[in-house]
C-alpha positions as CSV (number, residue, x, y, z in Angstrom):
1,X,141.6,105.3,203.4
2,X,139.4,105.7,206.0
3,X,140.3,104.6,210.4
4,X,137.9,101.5,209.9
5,X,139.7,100.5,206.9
6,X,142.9,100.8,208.1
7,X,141.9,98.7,211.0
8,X,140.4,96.1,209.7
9,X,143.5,95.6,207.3
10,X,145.6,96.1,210.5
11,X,143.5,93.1,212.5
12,X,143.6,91.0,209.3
13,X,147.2,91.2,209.1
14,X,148.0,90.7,212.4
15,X,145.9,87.2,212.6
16,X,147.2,85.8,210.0
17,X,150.9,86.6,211.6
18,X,149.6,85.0,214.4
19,X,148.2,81.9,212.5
20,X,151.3,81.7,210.4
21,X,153.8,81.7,212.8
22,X,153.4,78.6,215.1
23,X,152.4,76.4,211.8
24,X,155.5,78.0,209.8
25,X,157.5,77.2,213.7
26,X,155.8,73.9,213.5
27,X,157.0,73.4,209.8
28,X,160.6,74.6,209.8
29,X,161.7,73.6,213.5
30,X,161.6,70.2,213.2
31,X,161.9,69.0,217.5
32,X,158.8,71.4,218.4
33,X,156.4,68.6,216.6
34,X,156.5,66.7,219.7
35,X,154.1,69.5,220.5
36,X,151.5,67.4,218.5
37,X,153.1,64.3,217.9
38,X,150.5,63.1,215.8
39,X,151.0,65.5,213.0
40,X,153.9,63.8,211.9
41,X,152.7,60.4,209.6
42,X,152.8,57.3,211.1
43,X,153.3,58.3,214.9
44,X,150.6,57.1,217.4
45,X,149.8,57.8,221.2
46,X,148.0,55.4,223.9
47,X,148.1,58.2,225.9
48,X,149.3,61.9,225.7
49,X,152.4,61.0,227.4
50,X,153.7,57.5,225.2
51,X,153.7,58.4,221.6
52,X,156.0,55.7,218.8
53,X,155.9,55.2,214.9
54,X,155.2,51.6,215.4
55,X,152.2,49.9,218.1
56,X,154.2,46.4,218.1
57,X,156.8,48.4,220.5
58,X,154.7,50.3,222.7
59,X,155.0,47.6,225.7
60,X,159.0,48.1,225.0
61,X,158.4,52.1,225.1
62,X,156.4,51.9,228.3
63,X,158.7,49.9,230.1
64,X,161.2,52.2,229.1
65,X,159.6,55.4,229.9
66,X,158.8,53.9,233.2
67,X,162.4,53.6,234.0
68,X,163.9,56.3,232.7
69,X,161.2,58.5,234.4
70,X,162.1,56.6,237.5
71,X,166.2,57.4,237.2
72,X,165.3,61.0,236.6
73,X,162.7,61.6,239.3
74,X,164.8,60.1,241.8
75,X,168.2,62.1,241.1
76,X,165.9,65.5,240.7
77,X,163.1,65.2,241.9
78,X,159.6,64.6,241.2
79,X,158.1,66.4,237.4
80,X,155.7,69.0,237.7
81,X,154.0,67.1,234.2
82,X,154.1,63.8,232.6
83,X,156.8,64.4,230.0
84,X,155.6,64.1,226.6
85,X,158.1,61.1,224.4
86,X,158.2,60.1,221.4
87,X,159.5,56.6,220.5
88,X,160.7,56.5,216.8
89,X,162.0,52.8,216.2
90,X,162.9,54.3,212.5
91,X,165.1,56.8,210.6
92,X,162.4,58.1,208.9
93,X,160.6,59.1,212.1
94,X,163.7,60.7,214.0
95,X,164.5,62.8,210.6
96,X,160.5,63.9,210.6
97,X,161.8,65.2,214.3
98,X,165.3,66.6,213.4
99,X,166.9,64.0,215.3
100,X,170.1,63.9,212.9
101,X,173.1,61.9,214.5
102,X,171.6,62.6,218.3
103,X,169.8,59.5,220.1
104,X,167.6,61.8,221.7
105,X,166.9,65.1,222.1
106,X,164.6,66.9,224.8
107,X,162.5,70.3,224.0
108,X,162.4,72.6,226.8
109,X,159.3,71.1,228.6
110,X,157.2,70.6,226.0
111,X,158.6,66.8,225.2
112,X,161.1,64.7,224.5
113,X,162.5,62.9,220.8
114,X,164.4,59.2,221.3
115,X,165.7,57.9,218.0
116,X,166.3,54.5,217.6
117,X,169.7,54.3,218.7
118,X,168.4,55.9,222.0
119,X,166.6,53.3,223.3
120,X,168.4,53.2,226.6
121,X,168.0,53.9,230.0
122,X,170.6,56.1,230.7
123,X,169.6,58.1,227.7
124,X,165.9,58.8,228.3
125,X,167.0,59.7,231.8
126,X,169.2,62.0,230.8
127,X,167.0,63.8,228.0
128,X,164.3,63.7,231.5
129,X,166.8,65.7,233.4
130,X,166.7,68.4,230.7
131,X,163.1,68.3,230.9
132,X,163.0,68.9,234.5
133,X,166.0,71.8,234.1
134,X,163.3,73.6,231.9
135,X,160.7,73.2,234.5
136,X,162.8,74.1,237.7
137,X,164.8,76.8,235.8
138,X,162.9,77.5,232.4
139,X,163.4,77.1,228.8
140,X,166.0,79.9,228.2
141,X,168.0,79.2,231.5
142,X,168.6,75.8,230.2
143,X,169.9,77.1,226.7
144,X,171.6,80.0,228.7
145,X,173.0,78.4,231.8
146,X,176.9,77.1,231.3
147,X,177.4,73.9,230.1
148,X,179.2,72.0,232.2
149,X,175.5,72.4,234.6
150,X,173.3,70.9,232.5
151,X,174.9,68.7,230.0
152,X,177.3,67.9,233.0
153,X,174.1,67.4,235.4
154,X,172.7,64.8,232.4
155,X,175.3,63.0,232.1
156,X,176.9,62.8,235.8
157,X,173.0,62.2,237.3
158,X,171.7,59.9,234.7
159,X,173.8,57.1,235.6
160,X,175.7,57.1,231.7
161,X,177.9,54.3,232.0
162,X,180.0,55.8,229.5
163,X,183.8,56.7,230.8
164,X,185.7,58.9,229.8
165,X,182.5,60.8,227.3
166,X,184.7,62.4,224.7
167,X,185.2,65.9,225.1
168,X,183.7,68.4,226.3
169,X,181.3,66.4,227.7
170,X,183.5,64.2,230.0
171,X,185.1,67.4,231.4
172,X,181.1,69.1,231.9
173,X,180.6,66.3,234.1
174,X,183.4,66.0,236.1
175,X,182.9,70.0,236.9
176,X,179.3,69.3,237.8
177,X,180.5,66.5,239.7
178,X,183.0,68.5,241.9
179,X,180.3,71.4,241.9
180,X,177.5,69.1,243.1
181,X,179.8,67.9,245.9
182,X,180.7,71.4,246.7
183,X,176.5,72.3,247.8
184,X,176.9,69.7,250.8
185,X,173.3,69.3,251.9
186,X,171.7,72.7,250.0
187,X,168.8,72.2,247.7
188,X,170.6,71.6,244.2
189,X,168.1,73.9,242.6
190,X,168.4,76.8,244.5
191,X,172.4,76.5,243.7
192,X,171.8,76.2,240.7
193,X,169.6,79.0,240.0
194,X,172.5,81.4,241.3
195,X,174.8,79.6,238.4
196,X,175.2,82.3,235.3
């Protein structure tokens, strides 16, 4: 086999690695298809930020994108992007995400998944914290860092109404809590970034 050969079978094997991986990513990782949103059937966008599976509840999804972008920005601080959202009003659209049993769920900063049950303030704020965790400390921090720092920061910053959470989560914001009280005036960020 001659060096041209051998490259060229080399090239053509490692484009279609690269071709296959992000559609078989795409394919079996359900949550990164709020990448493209509009890949999964049925969901629509008025704009790149506002996606839902059903145009009768987009004045609903606004409203509540405005407020819970609202709640995060002002207990974190201002977004570096527009976080992407889907709205699905049905099952069928949170199992097309791999929602399961969760009411929401945020991917890194590429977007964030509400399922119908999720349709609440406090939730979409708290799915926006996670989104601005992976922009202030980046995607594997936020699936590194301990728990009780960001599920605690979601919950204790969001303004979740629930008390107690059941456990952990009631005791990962109470630790935040104390934590959080602990920094006094210093930038929360910067304190957090020294958390391992």
């Amino acid at each position: 086999m001659t060096v041209k050969r051998l490259l060229c079978i080399t090239l053509v094997a490692v484009t279609a690695v690269l071709v296959a991986a992000p559609v078989t990513a795409f394919a079996l990782v359900k949550p990164l298809r709020v990448v493209v949103p509009t890949l999964v059937p049925g969901v629509i966008c008025i704009k790149d930020t506002l996606c839902t599976d059903d145009a009768a509840k987009f004045d609903a999804a606004r409203a509540l994108y405005h407020d819970g972008y609202a709640k995060a920005r002002d207990a974190v601080g201002p977004f570096r992007d527009a976080p992407r959202v889907v709205f699905c009003s049905t099952p069928a659209c949170a199992h097309a995400f791999g929602l399961g049993a969760q009411a929401a769920q945020t991917v890194g900063d590429f977007g964030v998944i509400v399922a119908p049950r999720g349709w609440k303030s406090f939730y979409l704020a708290h799915e926006l914290i996670h989104y601005r965790q992976a922009e202030v400390l980046g995607n594997l921090a936020v699936a590194t860092r301990p728990k009780w720092l960001i599920e605690g920061m979601a919950y204790s910053l969001s303004g979740d109404p629930r008390h107690p959470l059941t456990e952990p989560f009631e005791q990962w914001r109470t630790q935040f809590e104390a934590w959080h009280a602990s920094i006094g005036t210093r930038d929360m960020w910067a304190a957090a970034r020294a958390i391992r």
